[in-house]
N, C-alpha and C positions, 0 to 999 in steps of 0.2 A: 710352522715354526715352533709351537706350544708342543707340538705332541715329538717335534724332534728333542726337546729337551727333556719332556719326562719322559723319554725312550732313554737318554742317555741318565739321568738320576737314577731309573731303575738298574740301569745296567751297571752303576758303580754302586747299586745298595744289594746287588745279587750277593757277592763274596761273602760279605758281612753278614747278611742272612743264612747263608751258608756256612756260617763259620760258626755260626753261636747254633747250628744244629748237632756239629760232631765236633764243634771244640774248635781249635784254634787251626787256622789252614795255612798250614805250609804250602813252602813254593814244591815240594816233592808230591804232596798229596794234591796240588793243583796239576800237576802235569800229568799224575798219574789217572787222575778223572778227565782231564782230557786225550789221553790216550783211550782210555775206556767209550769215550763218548764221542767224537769226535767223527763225523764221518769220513776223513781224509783219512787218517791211522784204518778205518774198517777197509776201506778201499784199500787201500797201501797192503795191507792183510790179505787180501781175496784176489793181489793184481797175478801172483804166481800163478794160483788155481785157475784165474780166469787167461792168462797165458796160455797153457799147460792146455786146456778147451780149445782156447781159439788155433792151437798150430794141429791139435789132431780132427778138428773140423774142416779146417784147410789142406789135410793131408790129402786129401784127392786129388789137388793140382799136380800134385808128382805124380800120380799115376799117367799110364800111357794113354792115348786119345787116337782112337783111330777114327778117317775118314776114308770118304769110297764116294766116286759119282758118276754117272754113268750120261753119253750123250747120243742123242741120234737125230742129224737131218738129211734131209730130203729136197733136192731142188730141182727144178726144169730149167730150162734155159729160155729167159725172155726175150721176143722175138726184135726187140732194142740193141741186144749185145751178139753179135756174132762168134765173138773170140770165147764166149764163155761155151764151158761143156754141156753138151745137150741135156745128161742128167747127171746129178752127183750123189749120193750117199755119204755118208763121213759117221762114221762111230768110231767116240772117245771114250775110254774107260782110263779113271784116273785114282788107286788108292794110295794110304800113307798112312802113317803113326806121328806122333809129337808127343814130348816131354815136358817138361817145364822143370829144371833143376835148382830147389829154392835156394841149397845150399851157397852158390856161384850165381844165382838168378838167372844161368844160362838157359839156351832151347836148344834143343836137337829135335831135326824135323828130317824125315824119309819120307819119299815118294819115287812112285811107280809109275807111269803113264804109258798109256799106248792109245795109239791113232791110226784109224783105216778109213783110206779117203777110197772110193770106187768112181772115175770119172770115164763118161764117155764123150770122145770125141766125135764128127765125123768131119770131115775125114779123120782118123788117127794120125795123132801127131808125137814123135818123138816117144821116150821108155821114159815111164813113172812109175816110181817106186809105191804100192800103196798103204804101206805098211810104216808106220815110224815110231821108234819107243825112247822113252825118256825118262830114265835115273836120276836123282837130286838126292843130296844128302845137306842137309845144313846143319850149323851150329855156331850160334849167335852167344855172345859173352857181352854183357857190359863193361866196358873198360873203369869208368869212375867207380864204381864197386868195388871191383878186384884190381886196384892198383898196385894194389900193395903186392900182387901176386895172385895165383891161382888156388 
């Protein structure tokens, strides 16, 4: 309790010492040393520049992003399941691009797919197509965002 009150004596005998070093202190020439000093004002000063950093740092999220993956199995048919194909093969190849648009915060994502399944039967049964390909286009918008419009 002792040291919180000469915390606060010294703090109301600062000005005063202060004042009889350059003279009398106005409320202009206090504002203006604590503009000078102040680390809020310095921050406040540096928030542009450090803006201005942080959105050309981050400017790689709008770049485009490509992916690609590729898949391949291989099965026998377990002597448990009669219905299943004696052997299968299945190769997936799947690429795409995505954006990220900070201006809307929207995404636009593209993809590619294709799938070949190789099965054998025996006996053969019925026509199977082995080949299956698959187009997607998306584009995702936050609504709360952009309410006001696009």
């Amino acid at each position: 309790m002792v040291k919180v009150i000469v915390a606060l004596i010294l703090l109301m005998l600062l000005p005063t010492v202060w004042a009889q070093k350059g003279g009398v202190l106005s409320l202009h020439r206090y504002l203006s040393a604590v503009r000078q000093h102040h680390p809020f004002f310095a921050r406040e000063a540096l928030a542009g520049v450090l803006e201005r950093e942080q959105q050309r740092r981050y400017g790689g999220g709008e770049e485009w992003v490509m992916t690609a993956s590729l898949f391949y199995q291989y099965t026998e048919r377990s002597q448990i399941n009669p219905f299943m194909p004696q052997e299968q093969r299945q190769l997936a190849l799947n690429i795409g691009a995505e954006r990220l648009f900070w201006g809307s915060g929207s995404h636009l994502s593209i993809e590619y797919g294709y799938n070949y399944i190789d099965q054998r039967y025996t006996p053969p049964i019925g026509v199977f197509d082995p080949h299956a390909h698959l187009a997607r286009v998306t584009y995702r918008l936050p609504l709360m965002k952009n309410s006001a419009g696009i």
